[in-house]
LUMGU-212352 format. One record per residue (C-alpha): residue number from 0; chain; x, y negated, z negated. Coordinates in pm, 1 decimal. Example, Ala and Ser with C-alpha at 12.3 -4.5 7.8 and 13.67 -1.06 7.14 Angstrom:
! residues 2
> marvex gutor X Y Z
> 0 A 1230.0 450.0 -780.0
> 1 A 1367.0 106.0 -714.0
//
This chain:
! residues 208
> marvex gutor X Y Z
> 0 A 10756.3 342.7 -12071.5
> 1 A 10893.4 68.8 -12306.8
> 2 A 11234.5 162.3 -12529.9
> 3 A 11332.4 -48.9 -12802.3
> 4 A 11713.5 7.1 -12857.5
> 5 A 11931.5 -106.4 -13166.7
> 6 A 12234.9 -75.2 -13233.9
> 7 A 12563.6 -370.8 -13341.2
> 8 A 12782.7 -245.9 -12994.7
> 9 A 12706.8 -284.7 -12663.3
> 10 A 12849.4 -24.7 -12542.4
> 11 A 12670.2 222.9 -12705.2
> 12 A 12343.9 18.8 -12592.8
> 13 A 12442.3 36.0 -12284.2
> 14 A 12571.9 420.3 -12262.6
> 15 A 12215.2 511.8 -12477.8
> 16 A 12048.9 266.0 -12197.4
> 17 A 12206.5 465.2 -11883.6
> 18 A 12124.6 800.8 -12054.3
> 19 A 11762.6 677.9 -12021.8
> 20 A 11740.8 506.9 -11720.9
> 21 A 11913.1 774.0 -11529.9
> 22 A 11589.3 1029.2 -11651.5
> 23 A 11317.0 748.2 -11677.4
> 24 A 11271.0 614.1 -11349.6
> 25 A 10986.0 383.6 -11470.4
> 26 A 11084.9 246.5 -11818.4
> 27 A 11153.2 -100.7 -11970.9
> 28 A 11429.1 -139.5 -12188.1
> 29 A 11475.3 -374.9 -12495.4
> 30 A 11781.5 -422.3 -12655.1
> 31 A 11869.2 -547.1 -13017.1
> 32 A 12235.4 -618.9 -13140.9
> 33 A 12099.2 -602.3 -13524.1
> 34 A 11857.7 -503.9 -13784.2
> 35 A 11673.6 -857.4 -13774.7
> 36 A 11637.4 -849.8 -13453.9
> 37 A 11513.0 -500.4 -13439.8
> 38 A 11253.7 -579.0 -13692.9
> 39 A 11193.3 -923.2 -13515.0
> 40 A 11174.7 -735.8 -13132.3
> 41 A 10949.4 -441.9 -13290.2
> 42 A 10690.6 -652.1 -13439.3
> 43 A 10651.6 -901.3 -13165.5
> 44 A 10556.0 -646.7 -12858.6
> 45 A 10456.3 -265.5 -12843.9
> 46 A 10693.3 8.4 -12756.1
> 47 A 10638.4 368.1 -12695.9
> 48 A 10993.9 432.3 -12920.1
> 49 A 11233.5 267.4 -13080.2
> 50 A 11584.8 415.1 -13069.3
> 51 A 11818.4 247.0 -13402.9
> 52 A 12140.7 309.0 -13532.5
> 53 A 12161.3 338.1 -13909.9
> 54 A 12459.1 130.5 -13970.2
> 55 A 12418.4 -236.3 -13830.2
> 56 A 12491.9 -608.8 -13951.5
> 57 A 12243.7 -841.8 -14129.5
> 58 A 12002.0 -548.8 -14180.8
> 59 A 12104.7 -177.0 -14221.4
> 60 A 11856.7 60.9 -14020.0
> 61 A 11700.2 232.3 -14278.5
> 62 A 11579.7 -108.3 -14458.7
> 63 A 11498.0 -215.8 -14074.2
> 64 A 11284.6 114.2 -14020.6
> 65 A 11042.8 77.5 -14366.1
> 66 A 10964.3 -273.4 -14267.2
> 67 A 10896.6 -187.0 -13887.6
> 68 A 10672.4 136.8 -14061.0
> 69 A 10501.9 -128.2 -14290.4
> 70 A 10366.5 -263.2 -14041.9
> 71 A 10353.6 -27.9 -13749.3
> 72 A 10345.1 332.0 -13929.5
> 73 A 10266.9 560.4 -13623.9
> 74 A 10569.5 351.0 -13419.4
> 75 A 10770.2 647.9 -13333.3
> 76 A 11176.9 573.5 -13438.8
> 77 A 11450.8 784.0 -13332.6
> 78 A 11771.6 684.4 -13572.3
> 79 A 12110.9 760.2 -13503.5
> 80 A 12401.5 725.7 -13622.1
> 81 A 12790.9 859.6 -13633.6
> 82 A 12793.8 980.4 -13996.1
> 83 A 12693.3 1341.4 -14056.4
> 84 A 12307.0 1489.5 -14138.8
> 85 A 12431.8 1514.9 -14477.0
> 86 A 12456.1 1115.4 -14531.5
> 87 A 12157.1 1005.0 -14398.9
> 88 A 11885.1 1271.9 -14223.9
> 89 A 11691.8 1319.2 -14555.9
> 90 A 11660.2 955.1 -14594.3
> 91 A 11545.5 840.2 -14267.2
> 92 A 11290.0 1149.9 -14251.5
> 93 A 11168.2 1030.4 -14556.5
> 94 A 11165.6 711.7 -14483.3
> 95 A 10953.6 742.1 -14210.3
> 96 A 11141.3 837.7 -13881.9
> 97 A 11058.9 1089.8 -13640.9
> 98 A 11399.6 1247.3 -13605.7
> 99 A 11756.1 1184.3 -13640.3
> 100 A 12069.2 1288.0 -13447.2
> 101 A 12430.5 1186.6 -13478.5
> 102 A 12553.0 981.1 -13205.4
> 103 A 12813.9 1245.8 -13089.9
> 104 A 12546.1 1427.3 -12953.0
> 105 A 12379.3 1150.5 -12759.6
> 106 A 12462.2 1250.5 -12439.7
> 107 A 12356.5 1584.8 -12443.0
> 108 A 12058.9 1535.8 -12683.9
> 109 A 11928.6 1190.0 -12641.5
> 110 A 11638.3 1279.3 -12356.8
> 111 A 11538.5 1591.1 -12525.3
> 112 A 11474.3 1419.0 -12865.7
> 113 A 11266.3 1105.4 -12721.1
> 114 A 11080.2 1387.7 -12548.0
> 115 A 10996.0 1583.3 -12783.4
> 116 A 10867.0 1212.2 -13081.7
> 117 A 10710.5 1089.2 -12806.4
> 118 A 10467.0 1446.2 -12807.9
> 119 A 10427.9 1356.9 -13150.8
> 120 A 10666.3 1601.4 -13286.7
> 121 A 10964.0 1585.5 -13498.3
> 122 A 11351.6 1611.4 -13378.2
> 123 A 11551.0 1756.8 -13636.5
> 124 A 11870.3 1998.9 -13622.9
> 125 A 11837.1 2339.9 -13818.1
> 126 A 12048.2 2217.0 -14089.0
> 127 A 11831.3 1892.7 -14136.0
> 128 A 11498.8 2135.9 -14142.3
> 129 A 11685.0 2343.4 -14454.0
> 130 A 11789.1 2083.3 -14627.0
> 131 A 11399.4 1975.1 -14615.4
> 132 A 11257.7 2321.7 -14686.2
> 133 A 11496.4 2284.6 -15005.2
> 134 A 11382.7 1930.3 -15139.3
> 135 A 11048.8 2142.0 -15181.2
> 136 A 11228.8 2390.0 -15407.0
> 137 A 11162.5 2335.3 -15733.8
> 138 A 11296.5 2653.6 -15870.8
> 139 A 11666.9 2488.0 -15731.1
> 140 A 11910.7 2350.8 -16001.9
> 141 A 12139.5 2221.6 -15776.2
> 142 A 12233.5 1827.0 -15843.1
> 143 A 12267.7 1661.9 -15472.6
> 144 A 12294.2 1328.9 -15373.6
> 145 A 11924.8 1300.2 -15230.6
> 146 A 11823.4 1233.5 -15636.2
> 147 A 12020.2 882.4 -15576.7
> 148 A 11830.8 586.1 -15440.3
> 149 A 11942.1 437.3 -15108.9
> 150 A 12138.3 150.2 -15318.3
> 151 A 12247.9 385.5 -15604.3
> 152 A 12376.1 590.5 -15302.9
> 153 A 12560.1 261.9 -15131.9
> 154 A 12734.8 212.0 -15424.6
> 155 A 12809.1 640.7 -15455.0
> 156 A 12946.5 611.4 -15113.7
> 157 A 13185.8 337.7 -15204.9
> 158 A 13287.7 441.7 -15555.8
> 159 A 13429.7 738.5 -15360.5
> 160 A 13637.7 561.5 -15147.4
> 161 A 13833.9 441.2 -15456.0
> 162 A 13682.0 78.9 -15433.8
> 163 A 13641.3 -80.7 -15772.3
> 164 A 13311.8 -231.4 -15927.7
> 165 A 13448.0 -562.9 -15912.5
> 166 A 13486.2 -485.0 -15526.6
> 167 A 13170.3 -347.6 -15486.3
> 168 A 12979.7 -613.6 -15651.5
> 169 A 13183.4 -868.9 -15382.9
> 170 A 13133.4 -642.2 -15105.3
> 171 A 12757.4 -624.3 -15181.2
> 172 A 12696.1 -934.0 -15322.0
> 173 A 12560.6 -828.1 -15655.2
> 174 A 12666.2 -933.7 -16006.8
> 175 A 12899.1 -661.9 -16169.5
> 176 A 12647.3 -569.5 -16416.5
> 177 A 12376.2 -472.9 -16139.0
> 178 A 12700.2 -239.7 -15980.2
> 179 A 12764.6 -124.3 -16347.1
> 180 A 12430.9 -26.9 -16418.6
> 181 A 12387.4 136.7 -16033.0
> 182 A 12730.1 324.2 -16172.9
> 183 A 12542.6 450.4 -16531.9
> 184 A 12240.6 579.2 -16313.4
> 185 A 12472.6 749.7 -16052.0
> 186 A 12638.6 931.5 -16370.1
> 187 A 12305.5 1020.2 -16506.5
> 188 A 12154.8 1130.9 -16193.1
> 189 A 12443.0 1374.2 -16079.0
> 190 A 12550.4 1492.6 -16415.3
> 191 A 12892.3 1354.0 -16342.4
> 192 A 13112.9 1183.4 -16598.9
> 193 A 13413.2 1020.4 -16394.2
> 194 A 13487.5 867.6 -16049.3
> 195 A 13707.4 1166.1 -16005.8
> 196 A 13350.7 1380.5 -16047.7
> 197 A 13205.6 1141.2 -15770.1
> 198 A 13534.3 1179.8 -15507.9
> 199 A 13506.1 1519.4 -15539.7
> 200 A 13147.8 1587.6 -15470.0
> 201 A 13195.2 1352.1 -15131.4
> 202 A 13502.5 1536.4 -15039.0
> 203 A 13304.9 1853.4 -15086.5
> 204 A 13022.7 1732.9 -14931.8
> 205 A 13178.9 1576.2 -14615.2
> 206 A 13033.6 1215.8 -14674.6
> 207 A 13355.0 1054.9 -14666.9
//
């Protein structure tokens, strides 16, 4: 069997690559410390899975994952990462990914989920299944935070940590008028009229 693995600290390579080894006793393991390289690594050789955390240097995962399924869309990818289903598990299934789990439950999880992509099946929680069943709902009214793209929802995520647009803009290294407009379209898209609106829903929500 050959894992690709990607994530920005080697320690969590290595505890993901000793979860592995220790069940696999015939496998080949890859490791990548960022999204280039996890791009770079999958396109250049086959794998059986590749295993990525969401939140990495130079290229997040979930930009990292569509290019990989650009060009390899039956690659099976695993993606993990420490923030909760909420954040990110519609997204990446979306996007293309064959399950998602949060890294806390790695350990006990891990084997079981490359198990059950690699039989072609999807690993998903119960709470990530519901919150699919419900994108499908059209008779819902509810505003969520799946309606934002994956850069309006950036920019969500750091409007409601109190960070300005000014800061935003520097942090992602857009002009202020691209953050201002990402800002109008959040508004819009939510039905919200303040930041307060926006600190609220993500204190609510659990996504900060």
């Amino acid at each position: 069997m050959r894992i690709l693995i990607a994530d920005d600290h080697e320690i969590v390579r290595k505890g993901l690559k000793q979860i592995l080894t220790e069940h696999y006793l015939d496998v080949f393991i890859e490791e990548a410390a960022n999204g280039e390289q996890l791009v770079n690594k999958a396109l250049l050789a086959d794998w059986d899975i590749v295993i990525s955390d969401i939140s990495m240097p130079l290229l997040n995962g979930l930009e990292a994952l569509r290019r990989i399924k650009e060009a390899k869309p039956v690659l099976p990818m695993l993606m993990l990462s420490i923030h909760s289903e909420d954040q990110y598990a519609l997204r990446v299934m979306k996007a293309g990914a064959h399950g998602y789990m949060t890294k806390d439950l790695a350990q006990q999880e891990l084997v079981n989920a490359v198990e059950k992509v690699l039989s072609g099946k999807k690993f998903i929680s119960p709470g990530v299944a519901e919150k699919l069943v419900d994108t499908f709902d059209n008779e819902s009214d509810d505003i969520s935070h799946e309606v934002l793209s994956d850069r309006e929802f950036d920019v969500f995520k750091l409007m409601a940590s109190g960070m300005s647009i000014s800061e935003i803009a520097a942090l992602l290294q857009l002009n202020v008028s691209t953050i201002s407009t990402y800002r109008a379209r959040i508004f819009e898209k939510m039905k919200m009229k303040s930041n307060a609106d926006i600190i609220r829903y993500a204190l609510e929500k659990k996504l900060i």
